[in-house]
N, CA, C and O atoms as CSV, one atom per row, in Angstrom:
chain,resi,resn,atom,element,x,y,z
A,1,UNK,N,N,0.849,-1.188,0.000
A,1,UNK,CA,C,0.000,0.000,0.000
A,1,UNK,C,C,0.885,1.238,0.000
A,1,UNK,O,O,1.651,1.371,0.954
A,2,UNK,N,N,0.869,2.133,-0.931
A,2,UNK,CA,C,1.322,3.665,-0.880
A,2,UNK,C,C,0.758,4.424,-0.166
A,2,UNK,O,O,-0.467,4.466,-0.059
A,3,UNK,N,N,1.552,5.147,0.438
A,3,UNK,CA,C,0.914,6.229,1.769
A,3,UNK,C,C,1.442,7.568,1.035
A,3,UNK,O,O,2.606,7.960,0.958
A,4,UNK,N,N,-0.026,8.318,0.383
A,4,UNK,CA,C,0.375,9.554,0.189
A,4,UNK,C,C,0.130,10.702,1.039
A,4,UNK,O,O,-1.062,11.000,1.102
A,5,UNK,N,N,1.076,11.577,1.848
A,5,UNK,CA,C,1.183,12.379,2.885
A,5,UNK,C,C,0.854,14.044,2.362
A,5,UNK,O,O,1.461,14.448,1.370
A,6,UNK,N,N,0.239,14.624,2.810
A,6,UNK,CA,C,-0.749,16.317,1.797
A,6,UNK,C,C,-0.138,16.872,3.524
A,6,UNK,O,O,-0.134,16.446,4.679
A,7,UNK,N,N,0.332,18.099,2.729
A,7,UNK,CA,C,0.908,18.705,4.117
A,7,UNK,C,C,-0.523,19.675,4.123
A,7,UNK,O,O,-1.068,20.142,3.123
A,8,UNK,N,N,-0.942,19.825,5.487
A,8,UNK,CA,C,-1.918,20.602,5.680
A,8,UNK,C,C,-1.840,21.692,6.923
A,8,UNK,O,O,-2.713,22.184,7.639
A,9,UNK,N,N,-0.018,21.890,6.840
A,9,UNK,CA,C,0.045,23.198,7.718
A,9,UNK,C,C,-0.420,24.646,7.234
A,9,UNK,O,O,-0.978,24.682,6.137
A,10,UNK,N,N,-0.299,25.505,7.733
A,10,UNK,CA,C,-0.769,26.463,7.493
A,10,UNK,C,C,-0.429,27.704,6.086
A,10,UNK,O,O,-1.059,28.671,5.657
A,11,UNK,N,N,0.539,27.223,5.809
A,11,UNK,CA,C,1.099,27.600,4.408
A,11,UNK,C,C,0.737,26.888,3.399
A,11,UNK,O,O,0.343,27.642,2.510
A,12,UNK,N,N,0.666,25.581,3.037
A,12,UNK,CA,C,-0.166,24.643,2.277
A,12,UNK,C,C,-1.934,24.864,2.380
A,12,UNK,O,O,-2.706,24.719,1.432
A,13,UNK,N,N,-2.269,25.205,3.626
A,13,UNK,CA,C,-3.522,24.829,4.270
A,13,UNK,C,C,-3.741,26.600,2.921
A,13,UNK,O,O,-4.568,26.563,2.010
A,14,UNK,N,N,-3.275,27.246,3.043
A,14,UNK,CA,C,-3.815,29.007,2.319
A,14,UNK,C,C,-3.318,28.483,0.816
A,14,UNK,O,O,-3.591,29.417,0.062
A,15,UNK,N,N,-2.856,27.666,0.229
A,15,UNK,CA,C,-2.558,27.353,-0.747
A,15,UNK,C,C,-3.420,26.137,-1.019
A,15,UNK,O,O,-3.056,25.367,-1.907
A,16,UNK,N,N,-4.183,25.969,-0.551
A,16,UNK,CA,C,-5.600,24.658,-0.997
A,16,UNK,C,C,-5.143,23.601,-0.885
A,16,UNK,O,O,-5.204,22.934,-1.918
A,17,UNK,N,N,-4.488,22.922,0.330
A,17,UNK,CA,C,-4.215,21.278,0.991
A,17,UNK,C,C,-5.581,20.906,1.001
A,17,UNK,O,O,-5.661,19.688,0.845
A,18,UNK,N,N,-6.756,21.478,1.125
A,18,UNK,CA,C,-8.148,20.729,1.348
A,18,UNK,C,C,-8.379,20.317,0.072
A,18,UNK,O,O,-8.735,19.143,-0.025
A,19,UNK,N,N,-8.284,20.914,-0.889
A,19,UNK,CA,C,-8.822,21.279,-2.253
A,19,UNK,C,C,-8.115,20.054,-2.560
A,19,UNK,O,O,-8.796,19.032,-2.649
A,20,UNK,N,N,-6.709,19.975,-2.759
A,20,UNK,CA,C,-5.874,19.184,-3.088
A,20,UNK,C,C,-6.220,17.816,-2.854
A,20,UNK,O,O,-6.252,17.025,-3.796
A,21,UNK,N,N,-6.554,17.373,-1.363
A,21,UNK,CA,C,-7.128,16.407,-0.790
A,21,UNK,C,C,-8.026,16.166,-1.715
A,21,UNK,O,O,-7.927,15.463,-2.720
A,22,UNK,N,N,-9.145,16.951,-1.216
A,22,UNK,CA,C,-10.584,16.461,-2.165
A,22,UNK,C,C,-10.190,15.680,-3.205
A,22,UNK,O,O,-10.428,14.478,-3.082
A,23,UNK,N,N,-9.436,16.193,-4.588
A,23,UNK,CA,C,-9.047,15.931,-5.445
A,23,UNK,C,C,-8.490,14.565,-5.950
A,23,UNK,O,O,-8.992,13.670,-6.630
A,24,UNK,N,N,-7.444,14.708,-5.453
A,24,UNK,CA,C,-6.881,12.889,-4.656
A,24,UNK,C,C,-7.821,11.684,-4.505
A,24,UNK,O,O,-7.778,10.690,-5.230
A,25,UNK,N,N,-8.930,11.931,-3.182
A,25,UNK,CA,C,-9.588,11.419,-3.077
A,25,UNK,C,C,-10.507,10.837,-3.977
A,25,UNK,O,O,-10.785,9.650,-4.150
A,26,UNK,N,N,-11.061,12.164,-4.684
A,26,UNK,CA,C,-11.894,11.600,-5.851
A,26,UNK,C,C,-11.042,10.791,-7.304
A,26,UNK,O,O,-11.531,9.870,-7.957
A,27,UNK,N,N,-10.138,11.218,-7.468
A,27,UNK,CA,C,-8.817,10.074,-8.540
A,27,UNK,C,C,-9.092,9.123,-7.992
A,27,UNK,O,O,-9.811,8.292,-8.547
A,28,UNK,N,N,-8.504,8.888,-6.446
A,28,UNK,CA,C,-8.702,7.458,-5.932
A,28,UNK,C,C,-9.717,6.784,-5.959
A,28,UNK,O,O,-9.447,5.705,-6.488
A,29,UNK,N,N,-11.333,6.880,-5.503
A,29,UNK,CA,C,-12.167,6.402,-5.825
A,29,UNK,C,C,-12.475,6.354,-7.548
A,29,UNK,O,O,-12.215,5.318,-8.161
A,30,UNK,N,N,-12.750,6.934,-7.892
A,30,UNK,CA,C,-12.474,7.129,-9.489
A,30,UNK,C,C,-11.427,5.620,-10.377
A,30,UNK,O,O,-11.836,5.018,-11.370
A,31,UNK,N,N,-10.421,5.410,-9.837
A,31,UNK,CA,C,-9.659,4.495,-10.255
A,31,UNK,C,C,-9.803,2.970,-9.562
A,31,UNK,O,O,-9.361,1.918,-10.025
A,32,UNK,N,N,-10.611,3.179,-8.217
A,32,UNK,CA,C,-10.927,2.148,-7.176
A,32,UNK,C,C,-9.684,1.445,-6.683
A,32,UNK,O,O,-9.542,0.223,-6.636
A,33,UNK,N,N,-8.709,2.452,-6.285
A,33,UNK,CA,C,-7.514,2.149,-5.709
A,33,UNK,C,C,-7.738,2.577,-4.068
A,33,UNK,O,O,-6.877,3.203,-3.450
A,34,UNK,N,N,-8.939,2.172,-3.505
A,34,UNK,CA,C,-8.513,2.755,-1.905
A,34,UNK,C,C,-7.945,1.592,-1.374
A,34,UNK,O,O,-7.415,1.783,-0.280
A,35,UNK,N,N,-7.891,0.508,-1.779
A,35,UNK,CA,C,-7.085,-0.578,-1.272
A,35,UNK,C,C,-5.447,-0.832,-1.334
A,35,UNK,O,O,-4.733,-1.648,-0.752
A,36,UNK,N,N,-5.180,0.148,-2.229
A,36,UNK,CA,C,-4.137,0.402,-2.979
A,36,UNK,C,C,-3.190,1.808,-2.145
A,36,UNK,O,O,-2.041,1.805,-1.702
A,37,UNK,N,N,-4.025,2.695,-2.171
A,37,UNK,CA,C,-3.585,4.258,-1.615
A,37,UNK,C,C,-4.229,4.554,-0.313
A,37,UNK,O,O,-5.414,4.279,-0.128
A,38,UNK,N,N,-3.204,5.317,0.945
A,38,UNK,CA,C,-3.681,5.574,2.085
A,38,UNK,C,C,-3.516,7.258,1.461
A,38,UNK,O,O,-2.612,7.658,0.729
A,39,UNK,N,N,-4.676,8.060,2.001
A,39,UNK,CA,C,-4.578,9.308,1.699
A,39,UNK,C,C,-4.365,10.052,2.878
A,39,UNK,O,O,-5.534,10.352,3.118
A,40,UNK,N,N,-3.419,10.783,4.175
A,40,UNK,CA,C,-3.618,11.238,5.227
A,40,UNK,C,C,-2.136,12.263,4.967
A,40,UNK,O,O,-1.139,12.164,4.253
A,41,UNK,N,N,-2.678,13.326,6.043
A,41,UNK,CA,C,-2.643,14.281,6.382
A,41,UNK,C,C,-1.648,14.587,7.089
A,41,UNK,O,O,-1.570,13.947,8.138
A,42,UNK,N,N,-0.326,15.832,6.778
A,42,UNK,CA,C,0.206,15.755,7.451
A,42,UNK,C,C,0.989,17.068,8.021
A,42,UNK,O,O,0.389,17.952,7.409
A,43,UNK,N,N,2.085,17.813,8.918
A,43,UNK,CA,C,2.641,18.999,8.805
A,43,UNK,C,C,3.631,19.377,7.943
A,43,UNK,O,O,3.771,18.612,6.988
A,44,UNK,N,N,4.575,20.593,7.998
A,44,UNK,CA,C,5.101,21.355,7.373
A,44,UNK,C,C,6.322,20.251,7.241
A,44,UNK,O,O,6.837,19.529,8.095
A,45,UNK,N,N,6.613,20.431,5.639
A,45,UNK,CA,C,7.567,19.478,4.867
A,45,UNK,C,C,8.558,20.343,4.674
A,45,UNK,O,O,9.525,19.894,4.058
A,46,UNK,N,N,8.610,21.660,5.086
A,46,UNK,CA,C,9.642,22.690,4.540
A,46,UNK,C,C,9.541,23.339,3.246
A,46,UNK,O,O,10.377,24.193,2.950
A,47,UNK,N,N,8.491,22.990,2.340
A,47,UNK,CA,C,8.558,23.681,0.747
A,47,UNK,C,C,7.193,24.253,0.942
A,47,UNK,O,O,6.249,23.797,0.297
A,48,UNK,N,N,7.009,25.396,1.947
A,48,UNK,CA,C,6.136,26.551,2.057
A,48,UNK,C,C,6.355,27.528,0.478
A,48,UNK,O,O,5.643,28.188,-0.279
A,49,UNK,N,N,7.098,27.315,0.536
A,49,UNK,CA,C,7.037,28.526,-1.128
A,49,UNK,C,C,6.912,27.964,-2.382
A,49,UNK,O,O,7.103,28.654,-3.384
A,50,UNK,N,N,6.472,26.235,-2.486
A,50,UNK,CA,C,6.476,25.737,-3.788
A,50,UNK,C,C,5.176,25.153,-3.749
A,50,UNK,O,O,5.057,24.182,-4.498
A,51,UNK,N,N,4.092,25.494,-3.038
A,51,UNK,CA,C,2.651,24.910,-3.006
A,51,UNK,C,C,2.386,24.079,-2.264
A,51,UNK,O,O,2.955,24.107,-1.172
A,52,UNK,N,N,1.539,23.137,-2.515
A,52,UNK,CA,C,0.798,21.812,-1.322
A,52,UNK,C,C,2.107,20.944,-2.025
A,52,UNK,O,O,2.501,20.681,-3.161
A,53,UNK,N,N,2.669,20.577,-0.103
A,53,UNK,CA,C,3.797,19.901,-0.551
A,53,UNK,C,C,3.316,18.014,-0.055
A,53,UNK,O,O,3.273,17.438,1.032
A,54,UNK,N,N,3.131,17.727,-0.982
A,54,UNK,CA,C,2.914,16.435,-0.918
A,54,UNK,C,C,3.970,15.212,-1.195
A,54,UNK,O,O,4.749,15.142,-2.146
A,55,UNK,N,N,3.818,14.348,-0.223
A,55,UNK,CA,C,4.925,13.390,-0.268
A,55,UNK,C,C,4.715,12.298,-0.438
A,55,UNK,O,O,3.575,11.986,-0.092
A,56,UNK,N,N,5.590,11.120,-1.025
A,56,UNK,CA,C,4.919,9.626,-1.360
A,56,UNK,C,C,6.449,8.890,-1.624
A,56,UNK,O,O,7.022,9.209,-2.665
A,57,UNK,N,N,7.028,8.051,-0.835
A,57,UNK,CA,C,7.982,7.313,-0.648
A,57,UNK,C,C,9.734,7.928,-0.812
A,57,UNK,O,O,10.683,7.617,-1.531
A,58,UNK,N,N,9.515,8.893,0.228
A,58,UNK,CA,C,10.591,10.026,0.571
A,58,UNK,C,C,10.511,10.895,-0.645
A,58,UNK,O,O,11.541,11.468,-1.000
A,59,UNK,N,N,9.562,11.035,-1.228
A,59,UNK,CA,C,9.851,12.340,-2.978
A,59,UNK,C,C,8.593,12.944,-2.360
A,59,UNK,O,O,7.711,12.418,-1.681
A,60,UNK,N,N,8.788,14.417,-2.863
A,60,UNK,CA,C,8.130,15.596,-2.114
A,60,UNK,C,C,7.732,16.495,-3.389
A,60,UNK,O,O,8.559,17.141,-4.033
A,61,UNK,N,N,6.380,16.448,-3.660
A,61,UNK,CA,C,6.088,17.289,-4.772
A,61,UNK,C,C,5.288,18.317,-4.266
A,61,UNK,O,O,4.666,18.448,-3.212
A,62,UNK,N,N,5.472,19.139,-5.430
A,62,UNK,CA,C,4.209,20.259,-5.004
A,62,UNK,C,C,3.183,20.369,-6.008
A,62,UNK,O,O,3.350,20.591,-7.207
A,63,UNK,N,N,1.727,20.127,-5.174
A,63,UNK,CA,C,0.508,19.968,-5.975
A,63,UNK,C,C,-0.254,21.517,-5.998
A,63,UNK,O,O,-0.007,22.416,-5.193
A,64,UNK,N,N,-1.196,21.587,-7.074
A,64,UNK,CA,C,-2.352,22.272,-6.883
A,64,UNK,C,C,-3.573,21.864,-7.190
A,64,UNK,O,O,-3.645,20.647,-7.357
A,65,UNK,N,N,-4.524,22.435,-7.317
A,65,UNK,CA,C,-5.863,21.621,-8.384
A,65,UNK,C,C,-5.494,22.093,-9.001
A,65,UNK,O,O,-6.033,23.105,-8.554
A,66,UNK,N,N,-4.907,22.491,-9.887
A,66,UNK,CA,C,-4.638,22.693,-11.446
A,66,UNK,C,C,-3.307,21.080,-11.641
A,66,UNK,O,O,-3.275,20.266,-12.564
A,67,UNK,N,N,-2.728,21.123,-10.843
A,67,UNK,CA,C,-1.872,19.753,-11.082
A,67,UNK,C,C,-2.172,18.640,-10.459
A,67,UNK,O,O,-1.325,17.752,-10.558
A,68,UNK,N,N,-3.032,18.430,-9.899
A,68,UNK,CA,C,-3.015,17.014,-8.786
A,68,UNK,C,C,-3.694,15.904,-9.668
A,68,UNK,O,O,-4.152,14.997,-8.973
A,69,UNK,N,N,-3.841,15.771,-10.760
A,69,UNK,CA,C,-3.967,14.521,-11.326
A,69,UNK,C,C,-2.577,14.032,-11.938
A,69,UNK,O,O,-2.211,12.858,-11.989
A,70,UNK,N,N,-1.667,15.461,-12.521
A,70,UNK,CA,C,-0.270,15.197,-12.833
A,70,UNK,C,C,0.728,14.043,-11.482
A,70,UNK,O,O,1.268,12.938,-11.434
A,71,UNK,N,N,0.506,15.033,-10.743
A,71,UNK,CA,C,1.359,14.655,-9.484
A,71,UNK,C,C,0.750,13.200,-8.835
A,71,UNK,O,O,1.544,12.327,-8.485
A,72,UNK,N,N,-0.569,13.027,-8.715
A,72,UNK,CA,C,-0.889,11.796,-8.516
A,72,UNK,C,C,-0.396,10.771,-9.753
A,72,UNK,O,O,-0.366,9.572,-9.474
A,73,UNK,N,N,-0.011,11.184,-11.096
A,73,UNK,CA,C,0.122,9.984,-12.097
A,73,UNK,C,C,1.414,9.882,-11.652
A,73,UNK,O,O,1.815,8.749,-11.388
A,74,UNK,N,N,2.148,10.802,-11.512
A,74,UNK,CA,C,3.953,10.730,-11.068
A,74,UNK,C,C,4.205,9.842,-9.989
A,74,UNK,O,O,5.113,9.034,-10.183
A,75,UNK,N,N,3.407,9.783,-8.512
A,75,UNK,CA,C,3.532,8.992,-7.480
A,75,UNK,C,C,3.558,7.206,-7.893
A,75,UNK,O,O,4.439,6.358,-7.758
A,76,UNK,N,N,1.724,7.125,-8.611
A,76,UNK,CA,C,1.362,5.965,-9.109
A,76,UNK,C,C,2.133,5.444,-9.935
A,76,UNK,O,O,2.350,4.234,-9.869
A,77,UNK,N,N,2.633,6.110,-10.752
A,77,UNK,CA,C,3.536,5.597,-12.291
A,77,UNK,C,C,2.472,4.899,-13.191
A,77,UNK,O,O,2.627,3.770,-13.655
A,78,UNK,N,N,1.338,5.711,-13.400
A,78,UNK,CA,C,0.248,5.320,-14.634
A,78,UNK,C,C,-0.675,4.411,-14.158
A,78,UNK,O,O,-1.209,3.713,-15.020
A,79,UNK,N,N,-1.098,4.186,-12.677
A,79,UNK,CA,C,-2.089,3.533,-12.244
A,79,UNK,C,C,-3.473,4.483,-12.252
A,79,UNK,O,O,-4.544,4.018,-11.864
């Protein structure tokens, strides 16, 4: 199981970590990978100035809703 980590401190949190979430969530159901993907929540990753910093097996991206289906295909590798 992949554990994808959505930083939802307060610099992410004004940059749409909820939004981001949502988003995720619905890919995941959408693809019927919740057996597959843990989606949870987490603090400050240090990349406050590069967006919702999201993490998935020590690699640290930065999402938005304009990218979070990108960044989710990058984690998955085309799942």
């Amino acid at each position: 199981m992949k554990t994808i980590r959505v930083c939802v401190g307060s610099a992410c949190h004004v940059n749409g970590s909820y939004k981001v979430v949502k988003a995720m969530n619905q890919i995941i159901d959408q693809r019927g990978l919740g057996d597959e993907v843990e989606l949870v929540g987490s603090f400050c990753m240090g990349k406050c100035t590069e967006g919702v910093a999201v993490e998935c097996d020590e690699i640290i991206y930065a999402a938005s809703v304009e990218n979070v289906e990108e960044v989710f295909e990058k984690i998955m590798g085309g799942k």
